[in-house]
N, C-alpha and C positions, 0 to 999 in steps of 0.2 A: 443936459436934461431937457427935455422936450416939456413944454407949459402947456403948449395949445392942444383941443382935442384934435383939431383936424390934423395936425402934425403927425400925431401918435397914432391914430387911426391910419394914415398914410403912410407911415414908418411900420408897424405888425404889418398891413395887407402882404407886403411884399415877403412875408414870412409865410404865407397861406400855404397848404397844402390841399392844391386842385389839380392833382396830374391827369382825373377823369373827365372833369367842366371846365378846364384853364380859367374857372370863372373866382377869382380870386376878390374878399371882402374880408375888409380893415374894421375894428370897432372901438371904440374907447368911451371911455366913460369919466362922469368928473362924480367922485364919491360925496356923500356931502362932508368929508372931512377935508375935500381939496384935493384928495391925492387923485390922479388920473388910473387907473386899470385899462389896460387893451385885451382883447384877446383878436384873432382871424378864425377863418373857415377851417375846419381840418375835413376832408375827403374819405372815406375807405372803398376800399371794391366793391363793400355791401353795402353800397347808396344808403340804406338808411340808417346806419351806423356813423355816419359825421357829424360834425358838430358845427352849428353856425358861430361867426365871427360875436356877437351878443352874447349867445350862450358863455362862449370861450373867457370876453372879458367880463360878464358877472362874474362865472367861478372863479377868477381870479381875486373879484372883490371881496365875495363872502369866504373865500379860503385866507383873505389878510381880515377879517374877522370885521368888514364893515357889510351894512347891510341896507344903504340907503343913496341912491342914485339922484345925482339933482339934473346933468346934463349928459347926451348921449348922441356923439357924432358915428356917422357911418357910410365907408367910401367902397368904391366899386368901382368897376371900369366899363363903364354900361352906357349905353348912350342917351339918358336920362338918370337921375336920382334914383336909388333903388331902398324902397320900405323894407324893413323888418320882415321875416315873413310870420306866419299868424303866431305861432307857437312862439318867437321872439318875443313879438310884441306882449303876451300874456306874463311872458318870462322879465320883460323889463317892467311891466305894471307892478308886480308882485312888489319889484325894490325902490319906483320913484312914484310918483304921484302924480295925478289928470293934467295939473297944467307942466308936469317935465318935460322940457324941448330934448325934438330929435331933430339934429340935423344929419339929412342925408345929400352925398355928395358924387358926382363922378371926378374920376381921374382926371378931367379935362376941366375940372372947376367948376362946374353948373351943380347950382343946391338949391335945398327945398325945404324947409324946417316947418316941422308940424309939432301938438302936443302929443303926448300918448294919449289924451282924452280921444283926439283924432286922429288919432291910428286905432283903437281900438276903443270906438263907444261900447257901451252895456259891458266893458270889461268885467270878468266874473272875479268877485271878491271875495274877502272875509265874510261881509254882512250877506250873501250866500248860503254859509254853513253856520250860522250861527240857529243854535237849538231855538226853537219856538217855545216862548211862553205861555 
């Protein structure tokens, strides 16, 4: 059984389905019950119909019925660290909180760990839509 995020994360990548961008990304997550969730990229013909490697292993989080994100590794084979992209990043604020680290990685070992406050300031929240008094 795999402990580490970055293990996990680099164990799913190689499951990715990128046959259109061979650009294949690993994700994992540590739930705050401990347990790790991964999900990778999945591709379709109609470009906008894939789903990112974050998206992939939230749904797996919230489909085992947890709903709260403390740590979030994410690998790629890039020649730098590669961020979340925007809609990720909203999609992981939703389940961890401003100081939860991401760490983002390449395939050659080179990482970069930010919080999601810094990945997405002025994150749109709850207190958003909450009715006015």
């Amino acid at each position: 059984m795999v402990e580490s995020l970055s293990e996990a994360a680099a164990e799913v990548r190689q499951n990715a389905h990128a046959p259109y961008s061979n650009f294949k990304v690993g994700a994992a997550l540590r739930a705050a019950s401990g347990k790790i969730y991964v999900g990778c990229n999945v591709e379709n013909v109609a470009y906008p119909q894939g789903t990112c490697a974050e998206a992939g292993a939230i749904a797996a989080m919230v489909a085992a019925g947890e709903t709260e994100l403390v740590k979030v590794h994410v690998i790629a084979d890039a020649p730098m660290p590669v961020t979340p992209c925007g809609g990720c990043r909203q999609k992981l604020a939703e389940f961890g909180r401003g100081v939860t680290p991401v760490t983002m990685s390449t395939t050659r070992g080179e990482s970069m760990t930010m919080t999601l406050d810094e990945l997405l300031p002025g994150a749109f929240n709850t207190a958003h839509i909450e009715p006015k008094g």
